[in-house]
N, C-alpha and C positions, 0 to 999 in steps of 0.2 A: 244778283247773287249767283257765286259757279252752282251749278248741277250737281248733289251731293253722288257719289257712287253706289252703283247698286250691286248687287249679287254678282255680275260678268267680272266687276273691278276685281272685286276681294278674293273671286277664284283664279282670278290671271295673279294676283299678288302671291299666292299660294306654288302660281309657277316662277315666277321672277328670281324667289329666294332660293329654288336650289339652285343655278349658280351662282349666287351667292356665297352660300354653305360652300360650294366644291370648293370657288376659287381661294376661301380662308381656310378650307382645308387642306389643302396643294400648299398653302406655305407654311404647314405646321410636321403634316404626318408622315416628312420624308427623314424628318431626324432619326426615329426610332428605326426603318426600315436601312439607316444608309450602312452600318457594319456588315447585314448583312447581304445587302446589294454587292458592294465593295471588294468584298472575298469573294462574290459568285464572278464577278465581273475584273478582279484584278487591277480596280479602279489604284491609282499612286494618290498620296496626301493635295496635291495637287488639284488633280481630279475630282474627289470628292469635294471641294472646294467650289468648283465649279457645277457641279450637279445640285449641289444644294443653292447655289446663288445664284445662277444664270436663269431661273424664274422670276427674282423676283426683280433681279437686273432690266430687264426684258418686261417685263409687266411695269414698273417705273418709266421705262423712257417712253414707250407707247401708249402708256395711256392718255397723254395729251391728244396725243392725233387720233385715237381712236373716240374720246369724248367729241370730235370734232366733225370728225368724220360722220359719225351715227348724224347729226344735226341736217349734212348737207344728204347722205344716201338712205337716210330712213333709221328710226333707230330701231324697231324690230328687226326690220333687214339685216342687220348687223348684228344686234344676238344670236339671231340663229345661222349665221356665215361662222360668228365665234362661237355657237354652241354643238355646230357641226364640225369642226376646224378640233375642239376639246377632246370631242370622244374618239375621234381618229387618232389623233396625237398620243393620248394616256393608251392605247392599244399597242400603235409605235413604243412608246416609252414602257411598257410591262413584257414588253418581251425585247427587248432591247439587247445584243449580243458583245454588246462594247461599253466602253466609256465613252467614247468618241458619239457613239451610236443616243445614247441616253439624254448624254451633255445636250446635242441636238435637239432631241426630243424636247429636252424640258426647257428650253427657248421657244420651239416654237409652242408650248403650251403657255409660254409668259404673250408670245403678242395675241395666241386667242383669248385668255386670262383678261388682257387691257381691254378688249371689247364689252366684257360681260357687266363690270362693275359698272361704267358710267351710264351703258345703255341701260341697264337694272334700275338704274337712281333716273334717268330723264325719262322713262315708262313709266316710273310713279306719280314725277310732276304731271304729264299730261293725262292719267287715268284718275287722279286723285286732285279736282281743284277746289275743293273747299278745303280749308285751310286745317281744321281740326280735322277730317278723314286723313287728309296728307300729312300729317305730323305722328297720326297712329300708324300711318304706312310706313312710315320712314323709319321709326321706332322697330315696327317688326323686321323691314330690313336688315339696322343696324345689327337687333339682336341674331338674327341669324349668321352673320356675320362672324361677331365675336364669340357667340356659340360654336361657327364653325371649327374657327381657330382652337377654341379651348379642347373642341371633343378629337381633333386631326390626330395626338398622339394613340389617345385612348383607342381609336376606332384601328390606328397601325398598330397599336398593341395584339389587338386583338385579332388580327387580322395574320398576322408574321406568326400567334402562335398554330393559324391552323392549316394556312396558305403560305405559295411565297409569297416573297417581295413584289411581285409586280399585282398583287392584288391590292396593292397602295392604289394602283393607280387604275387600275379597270372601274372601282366602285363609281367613277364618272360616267361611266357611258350610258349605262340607264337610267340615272338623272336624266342626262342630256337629252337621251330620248325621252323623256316626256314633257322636257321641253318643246322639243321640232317637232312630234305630237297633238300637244296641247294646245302650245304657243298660236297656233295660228286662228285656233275657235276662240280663245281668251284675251289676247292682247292687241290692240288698236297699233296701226301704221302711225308715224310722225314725223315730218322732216320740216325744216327751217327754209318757207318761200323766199325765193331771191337770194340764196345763200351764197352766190356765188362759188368760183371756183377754189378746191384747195388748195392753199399756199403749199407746194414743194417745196421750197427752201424753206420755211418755217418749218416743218417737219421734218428734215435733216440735222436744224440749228439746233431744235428740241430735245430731237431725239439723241444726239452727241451732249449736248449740253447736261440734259439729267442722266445721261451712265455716265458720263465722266465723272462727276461730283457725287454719284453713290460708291462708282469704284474706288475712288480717291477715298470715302469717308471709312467703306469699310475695310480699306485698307488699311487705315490708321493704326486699325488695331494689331497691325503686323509688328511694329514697332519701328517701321522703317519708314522716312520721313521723306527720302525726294521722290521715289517714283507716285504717293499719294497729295503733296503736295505742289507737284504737278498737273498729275489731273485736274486739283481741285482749281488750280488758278485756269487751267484751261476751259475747265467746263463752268467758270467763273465769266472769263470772256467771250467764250458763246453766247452765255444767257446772255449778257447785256446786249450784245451784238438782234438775238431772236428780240429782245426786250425794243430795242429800237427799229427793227422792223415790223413789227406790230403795230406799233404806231403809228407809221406812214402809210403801211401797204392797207389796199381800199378791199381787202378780205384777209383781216386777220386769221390767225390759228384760234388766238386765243382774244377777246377783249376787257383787255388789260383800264379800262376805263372803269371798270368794276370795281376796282378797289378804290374810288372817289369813294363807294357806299360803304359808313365806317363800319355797321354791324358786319359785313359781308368780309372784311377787312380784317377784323378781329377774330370773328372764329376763325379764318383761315391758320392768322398767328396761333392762335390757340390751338386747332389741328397737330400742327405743326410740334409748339413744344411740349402738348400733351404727348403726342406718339415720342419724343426724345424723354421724357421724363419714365413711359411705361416700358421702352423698350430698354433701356438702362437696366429697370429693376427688374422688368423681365429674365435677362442676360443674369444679372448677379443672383439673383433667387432659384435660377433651375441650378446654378451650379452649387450653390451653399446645400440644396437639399440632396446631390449628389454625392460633393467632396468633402462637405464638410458635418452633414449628420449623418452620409450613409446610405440612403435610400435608394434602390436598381433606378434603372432609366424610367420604367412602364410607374414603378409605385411615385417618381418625381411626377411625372404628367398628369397622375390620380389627383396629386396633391396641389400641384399648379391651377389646375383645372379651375379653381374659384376666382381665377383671375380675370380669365374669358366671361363664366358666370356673373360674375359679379359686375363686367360691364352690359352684360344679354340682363341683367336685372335691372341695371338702374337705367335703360335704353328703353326698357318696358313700363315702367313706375316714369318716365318722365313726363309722358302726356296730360298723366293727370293731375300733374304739379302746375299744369297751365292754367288750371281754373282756380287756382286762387293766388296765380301769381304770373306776371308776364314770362317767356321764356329768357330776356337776358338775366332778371333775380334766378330762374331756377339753376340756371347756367354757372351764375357765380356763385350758387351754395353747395352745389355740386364741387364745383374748384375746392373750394374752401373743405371741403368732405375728405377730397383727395387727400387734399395740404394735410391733414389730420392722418391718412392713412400712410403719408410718410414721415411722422413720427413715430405713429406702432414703429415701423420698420428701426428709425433710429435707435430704437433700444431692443432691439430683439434681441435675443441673444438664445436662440432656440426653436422649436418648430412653431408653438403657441401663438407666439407676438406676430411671427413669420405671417401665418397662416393668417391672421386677423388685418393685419398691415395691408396684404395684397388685395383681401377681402374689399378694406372702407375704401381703399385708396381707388382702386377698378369701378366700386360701386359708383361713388361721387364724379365719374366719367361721363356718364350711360348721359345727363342732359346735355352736354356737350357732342354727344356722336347725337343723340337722335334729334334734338332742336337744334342744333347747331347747324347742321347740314342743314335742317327742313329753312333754316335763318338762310341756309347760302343758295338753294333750289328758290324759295321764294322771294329772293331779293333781284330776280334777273327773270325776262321773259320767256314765253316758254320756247321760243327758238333757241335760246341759248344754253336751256338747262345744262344738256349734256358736254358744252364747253364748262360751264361751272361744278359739274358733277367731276370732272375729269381732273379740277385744280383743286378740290376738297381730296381728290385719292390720291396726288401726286404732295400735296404735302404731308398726306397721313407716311406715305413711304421714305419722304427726305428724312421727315422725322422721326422714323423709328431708325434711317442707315446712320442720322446725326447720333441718337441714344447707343447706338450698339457703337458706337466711335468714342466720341468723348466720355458719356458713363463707363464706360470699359476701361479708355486708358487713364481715366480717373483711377477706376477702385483697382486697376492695377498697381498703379504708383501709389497708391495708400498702403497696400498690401507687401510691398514691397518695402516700405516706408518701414512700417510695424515690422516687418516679417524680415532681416536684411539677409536671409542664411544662403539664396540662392535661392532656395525651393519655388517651382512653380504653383500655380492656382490649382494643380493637379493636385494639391497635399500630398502627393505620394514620400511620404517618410518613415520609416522605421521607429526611432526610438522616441519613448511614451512625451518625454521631454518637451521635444522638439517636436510631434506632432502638435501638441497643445498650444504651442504657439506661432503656430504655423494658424491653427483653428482658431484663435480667439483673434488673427492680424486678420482672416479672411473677413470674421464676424465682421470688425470693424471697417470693413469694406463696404460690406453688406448696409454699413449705420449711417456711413457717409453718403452712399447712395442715396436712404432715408431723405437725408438733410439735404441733397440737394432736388432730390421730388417737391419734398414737402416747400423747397423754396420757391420750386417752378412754379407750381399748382399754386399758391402764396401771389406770385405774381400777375398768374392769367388771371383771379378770381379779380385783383384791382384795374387790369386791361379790360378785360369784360365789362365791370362794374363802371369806369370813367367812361368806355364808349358809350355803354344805353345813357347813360347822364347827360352827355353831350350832344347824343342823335337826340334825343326829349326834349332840351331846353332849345335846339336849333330853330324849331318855327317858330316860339314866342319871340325869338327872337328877331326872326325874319319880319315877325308881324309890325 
């Protein structure tokens, strides 16, 4: 039986999770701060474009090689290369004189960003090997996580009214320091014996491969079809291209044999079009509480906020769903929670429903991020965690660039659909008329999004459910 953890574990878990918090903060709290960066800096529509997405552009295609990496050169070693690499960078980036200058910055704060998450999540598997410690570890991660995300606007809110702009981005560096601090009395060394050398060409394949296919997806929403269309077949034929070198080369990036194990297999899927089902409704809920009830940008993030919450709650409350029920049942009642929270959404038609929708739907998440991951760290040895940690974070990003693509240019075309007058999702309209139905084409944007959550969530809960049925009856059957 592993060695339960004792007091050194749970105070190094207590360092692990602020960057965790930064890095879900960094992709939240730059919305609030960008108009007024923007005018300080002379940023074009363009520009700002790029300042907000070259993070997470850049955190997406690295984080393969960086789960990878930590495995073969130490994964503490690697937090703190990226926890030292962060606080320089957010310095560079808060006082930044350009666009040019920023852009910059906030790339290179995406490949220190890729280090933090998977080495975070492969420091748990090996500081946490009894199975129920590590499922409550994993759980406090997650919730920090999606706490972080939820409080990023709030804390730029608050921050823009009494400071500049670049104190978005300083509030990193004393984290960090008490990370490179801490880190070294609280957190144990780990690297992967025999790892062999890194595949460079895997990491090139990779690293093209997933920005091509995030660029392409969120370009979709431009409305223009060859230059994303393109990408996506390109970064289409790399992967297959990395996919078939993996398999022959005798030190893969990544070991793609992994998905023989079908739980390991499924939450991935589930990853996946959980983050396209949240990021869809994410996308059409900030802006309905904007354009469509009213609400400044700071009171929309107030109101949002139960979204992040509501998955930091049910990430917390999943552990103890385990003692009276395996983690794939808690997995699939969670879905099925979800599925429910996008019907609220289907009939909203105001803040109430709004607010409640985002609420059950987020909530019935939380066993999916915190058993789910704990399903894909424990499903593979501890050499490899951080290869596994790093394919659970790359499809949480495909699939929120999938949701912000096709949930988008869905409830575009619905709105459009309802709405034929021209008018953008801006509602900017004048007469009372014509506003009203401009607002109730939007709602019904808002409903259809609903419908197609709730049919996702609907879906995974039956994927989930047939895989544990299947991994269960496999050795009676074997026998």
């Amino acid at each position: 039986m592993d060695k339960p953890a004792g007091r050194r574990e749970w105070l190094g878990l207590t360092v692990l999770v602020l960057p965790t918090l930064l890095v879900a903060m960094d992709m939240t709290s730059l919305f609030l701060a960008l108009p007024q960066l923007s005018a300080d800096l002379g940023a074009s529509a363009t520009e700002q474009l790029w300042i907000t997405d070259s993070y997470g552009f850049v955190v997406a295609g690295f984080v393969i090689t960086m789960g990878t990496l930590g495995d073969r050169i130490g994964r503490r070693r690697l937090l703190f290369l990226g926890g030292g690499a962060f606080a320089v960078t957010s310095v560079v980036a808060a006082f930044s004189t350009s666009p040019a200058m920023l852009i910059a910055a906030r790339g290179a704060l995406g490949i220190a960003g890729a280090t933090l998450m998977p080495s975070t999540l492969a420091l748990i598997t090996n500081m946490f090997r009894d199975e129920r410690q590590r499922g409550k570890a994993i759980s406090i991660w997650a919730t920090c996580q999606f706490a972080g995300g939820a409080a990023g606007p709030v804390l730029a809110g608050f921050l823009l009214q009494h400071f500049a702009w670049g104190s978005v981005f300083l509030v990193a560096v004393p984290a960090m320091g008490v990370l490179l601090v801490a880190g070294p009395l609280l957190l144990p060394e780990f690297r992967a014996p025999a790892s062999g050398r890194l595949d460079f060409a895997g990491v090139g394949l990779s690293l093209a491969a997933v920005l091509l296919i995030v660029f392409g997806l969120k370009q979709l929403t431009t409305g223009e079809l060859a230059v994303p269309v393109g990408a996506l077949v390109a970064g289409t034929a790399l992967g297959i291209v990395f996919v078939r070198r993996q398999l022959t080369t005798s030190s893969p990036l990544l070991d793609l044999r992994l998905f023989r194990n079908r739980p390991f297999t499924a939450v991935l899927v589930a990853l996946v079009v959980a983050g396209v089902a949240m990021a869809g409704v994410g996308l059409l809920v900030t802006q309905y509480l904007q354009s469509v009830l009213g609400y400044s940008p700071l009171a929309s993030a107030l109101l949002f906020a139960p979204m992040g919450l509501g998955v930091a709650a049910g990430t917390m409350t999943a552990p103890s769903l385990t003692r009276r029920m395996t983690p794939a049942t808690a997995i699939t009642g969670g879905l099925v929670l979800s599925a429910a929270g996008g019907v609220f959404l289907a009939f909203t038609d105001g803040l109430p429903l709004t607010m409640v929708g985002i609420a059950v739907l987020t909530l019935g998440t939380g066993p999916l991020f915190a058993l789910g991951i704990g399903l894909v760290l424990g499903s593979v040895p501890p050499e490899r965690a951080g290869s596994a940690a790093s394919m659970a974070d790359t499809g949480n990003y495909l699939g929120g660039s999938l949701g912000l693509a096709l949930i988008g240019l869905t409830a575009t075309a619905v709105y459009h659909a309802a709405f034929p007058a021209g008018t953008t999702l801006a509602v900017d309209v004048t007469r009372v008329e014509v506003a009203e139905q401009a607002r109730q084409a939007f709602t019904t944007a808002v409903n259809v999004t609903g419908v197609i959550a709730a049919a996702l969530f609907a879906g995974l809960a039956l994927l989930v459910s047939s895989m544990s049925r299947t991994t269960a009856e496999e050795p009676a059957m074997a026998g």
